[in-house]
C-alpha positions as CSV (number, residue, x, y, z in Angstrom):
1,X,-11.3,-2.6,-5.8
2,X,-9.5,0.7,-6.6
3,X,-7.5,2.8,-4.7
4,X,-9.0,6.3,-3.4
5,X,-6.5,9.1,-2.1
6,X,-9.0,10.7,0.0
7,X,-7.9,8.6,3.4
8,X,-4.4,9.2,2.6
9,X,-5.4,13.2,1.9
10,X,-6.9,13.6,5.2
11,X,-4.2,11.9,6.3
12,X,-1.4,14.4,5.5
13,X,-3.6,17.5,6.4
14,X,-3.2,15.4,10.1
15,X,0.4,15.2,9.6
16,X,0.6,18.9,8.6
17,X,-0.7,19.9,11.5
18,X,1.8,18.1,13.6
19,X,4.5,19.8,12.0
20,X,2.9,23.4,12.1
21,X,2.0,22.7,16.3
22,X,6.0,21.6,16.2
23,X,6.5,24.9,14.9
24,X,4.0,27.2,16.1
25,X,5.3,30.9,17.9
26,X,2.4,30.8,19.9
27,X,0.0,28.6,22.0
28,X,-3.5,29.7,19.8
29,X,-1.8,28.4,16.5
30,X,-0.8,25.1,18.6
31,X,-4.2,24.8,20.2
32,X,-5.7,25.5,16.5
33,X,-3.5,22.5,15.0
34,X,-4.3,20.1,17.5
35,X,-7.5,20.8,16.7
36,X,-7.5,20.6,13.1
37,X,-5.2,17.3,13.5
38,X,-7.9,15.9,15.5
39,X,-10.7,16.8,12.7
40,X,-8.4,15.6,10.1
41,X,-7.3,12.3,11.9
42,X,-10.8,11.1,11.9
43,X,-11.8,12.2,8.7
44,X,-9.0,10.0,7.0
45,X,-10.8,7.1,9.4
46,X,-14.4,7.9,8.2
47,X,-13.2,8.5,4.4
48,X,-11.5,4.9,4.8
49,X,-14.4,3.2,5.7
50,X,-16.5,5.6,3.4
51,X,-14.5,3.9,0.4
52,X,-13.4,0.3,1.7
53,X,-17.2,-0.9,2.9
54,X,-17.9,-0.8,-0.5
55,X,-16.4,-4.5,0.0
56,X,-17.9,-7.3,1.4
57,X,-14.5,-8.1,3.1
58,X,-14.6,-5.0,4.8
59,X,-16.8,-6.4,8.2
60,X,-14.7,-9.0,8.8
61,X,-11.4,-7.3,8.3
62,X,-11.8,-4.1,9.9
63,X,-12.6,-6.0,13.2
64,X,-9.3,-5.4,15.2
65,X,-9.4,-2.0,14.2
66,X,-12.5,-1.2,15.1
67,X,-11.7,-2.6,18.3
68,X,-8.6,-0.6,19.1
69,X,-10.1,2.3,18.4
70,X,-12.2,2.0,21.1
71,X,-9.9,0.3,23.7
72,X,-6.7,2.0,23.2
73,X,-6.3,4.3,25.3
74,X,-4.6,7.0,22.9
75,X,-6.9,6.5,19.9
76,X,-10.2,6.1,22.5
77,X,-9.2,9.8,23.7
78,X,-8.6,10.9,19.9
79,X,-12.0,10.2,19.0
80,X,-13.1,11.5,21.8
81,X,-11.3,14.8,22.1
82,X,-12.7,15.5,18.4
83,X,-16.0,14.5,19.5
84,X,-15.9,17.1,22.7
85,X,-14.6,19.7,20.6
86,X,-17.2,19.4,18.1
87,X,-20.3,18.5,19.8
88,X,-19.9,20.4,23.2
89,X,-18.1,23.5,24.9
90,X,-16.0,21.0,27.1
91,X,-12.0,22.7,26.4
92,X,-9.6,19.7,25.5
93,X,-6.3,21.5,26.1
94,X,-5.2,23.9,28.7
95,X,-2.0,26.3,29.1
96,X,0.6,24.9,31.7
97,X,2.3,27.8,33.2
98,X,5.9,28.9,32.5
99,X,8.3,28.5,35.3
100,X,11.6,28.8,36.8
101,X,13.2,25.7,38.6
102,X,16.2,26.6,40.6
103,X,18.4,23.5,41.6
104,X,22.1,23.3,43.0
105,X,24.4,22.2,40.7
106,X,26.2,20.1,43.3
107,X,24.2,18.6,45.8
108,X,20.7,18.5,47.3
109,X,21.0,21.8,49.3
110,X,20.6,25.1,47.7
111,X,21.6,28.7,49.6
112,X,20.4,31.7,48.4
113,X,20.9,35.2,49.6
114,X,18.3,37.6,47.1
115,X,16.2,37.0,44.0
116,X,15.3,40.1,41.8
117,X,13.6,40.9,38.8
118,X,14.4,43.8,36.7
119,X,11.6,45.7,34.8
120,X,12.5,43.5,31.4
121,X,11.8,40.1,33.3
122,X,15.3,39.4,34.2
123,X,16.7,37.5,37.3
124,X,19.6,38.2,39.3
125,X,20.2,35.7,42.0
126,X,22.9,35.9,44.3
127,X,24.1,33.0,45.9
128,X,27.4,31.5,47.3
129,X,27.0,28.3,45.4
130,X,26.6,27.3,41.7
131,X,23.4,27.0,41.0
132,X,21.2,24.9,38.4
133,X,18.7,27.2,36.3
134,X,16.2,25.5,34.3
135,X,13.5,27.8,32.6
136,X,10.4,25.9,31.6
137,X,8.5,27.2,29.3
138,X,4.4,27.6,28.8
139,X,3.1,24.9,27.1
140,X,-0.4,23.5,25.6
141,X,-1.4,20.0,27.9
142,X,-3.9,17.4,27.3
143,X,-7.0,17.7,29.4
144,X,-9.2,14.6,30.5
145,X,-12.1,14.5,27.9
146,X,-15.7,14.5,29.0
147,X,-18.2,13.4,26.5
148,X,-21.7,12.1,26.6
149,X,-21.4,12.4,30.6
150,X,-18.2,9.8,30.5
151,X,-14.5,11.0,31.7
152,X,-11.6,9.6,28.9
153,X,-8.4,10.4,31.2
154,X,-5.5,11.9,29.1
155,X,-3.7,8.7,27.7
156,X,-0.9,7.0,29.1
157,X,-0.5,3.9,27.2
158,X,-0.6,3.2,23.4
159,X,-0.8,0.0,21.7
160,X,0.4,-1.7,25.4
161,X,3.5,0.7,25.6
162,X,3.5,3.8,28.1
163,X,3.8,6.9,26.5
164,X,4.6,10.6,27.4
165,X,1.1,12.2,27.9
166,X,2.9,15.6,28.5
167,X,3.7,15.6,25.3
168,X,1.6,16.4,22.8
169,X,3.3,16.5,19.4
170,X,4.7,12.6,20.0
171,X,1.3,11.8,21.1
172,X,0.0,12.6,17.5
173,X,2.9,11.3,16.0
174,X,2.1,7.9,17.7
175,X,-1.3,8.4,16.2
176,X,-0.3,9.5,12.8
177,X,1.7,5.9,12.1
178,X,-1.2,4.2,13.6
179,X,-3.4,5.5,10.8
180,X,-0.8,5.2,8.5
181,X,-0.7,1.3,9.3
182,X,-4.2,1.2,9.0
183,X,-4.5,2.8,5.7
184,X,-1.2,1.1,4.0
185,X,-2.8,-2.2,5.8
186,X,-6.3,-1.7,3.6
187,X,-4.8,-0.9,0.6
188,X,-2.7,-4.4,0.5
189,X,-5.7,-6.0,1.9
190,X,-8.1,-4.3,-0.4
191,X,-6.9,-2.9,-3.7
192,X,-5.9,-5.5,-6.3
């Protein structure tokens, strides 16, 4: 069997969009590549099996993959997600506040005599004691999927290893080698 670069093409418009959400100014263009890395993601899956079914080795080997994809708990919620935002008005992602966490920088306890804000957006606290400012900053988050009137839970595990479901970019990365394994997997297994 020969080769085909369409799985591998789909599979870099995936990875394109991971860097673009890694470098997007604004949440729309990091909801709009999630999106598109969802739509891309699975098109590299279904161009795979489009080309390597053409064997009758495919059945048999495709097996554990087939299975994964539909009890891993990361690539379960991938198809999913794409599925939701393609077949129904369900949103997939929602905007997590920005915030301001105030800490001591010593100690448990923190003192503090006045907060302000300015007309800019700027603090001034004062306080007696050094204190710890963290500003956290809005962010795009996974929702829980619903699709055909099932919940998928935003994943916490991946191929039996937790992962952080806060974070969005290393969850596609995750799922960007998967594929990759997949496809570099079926071209040794396939193409002579």
């Amino acid at each position: 069997m020969q080769s085909s670069p369409a799985p591998k093409t789909q599979l870099d418009k995936a990875y394109s969009s991971i860097l673009a959400m890694e470098k997007a100014k604004t949440l729309d263009d990091f909801e709009e590549n999630w999106k598109n890395f969802l739509f891309q993601l699975e098109r590299c899956f279904n161009k795979a099996q489009a080309h390597y079914k053409k064997s009758p080795k495919w059945d048999s080997w495709w097996g554990k993959y087939k299975k994964l994809r539909t009890s891993d708990e990361l690539l379960s919620y991938l198809i999913k997600a794409r599925g939701a935002e393609e077949h129904s008005v369900e949103e997939i992602v929602k905007r997590h506040e920005s915030g301001i966490g105030i800490n001591a920088a010593k100690g448990n306890a923190v003192y503090i005599e006045s907060i302000t804000f300015d007309e800019l957006g700027n603090i001034n606290i004062k306080s007696p004691q050094d204190l710890k400012i963290t500003f956290i900053p809005e962010r795009m988050i996974l929702l829980p999927v619903s699709y055909y009137d099932r919940i998928y839970d935003v994943p916490k595990r991946h191929l039996g290893k937790d992962i952080d479901s806060n974070d969005v970019c290393s969850i596609a990365r995750l799922a960007h080698a998967f594929y990759s394994t997949f496809l570099l997997s079926a071209e040794q297994y396939f193409v002579k």
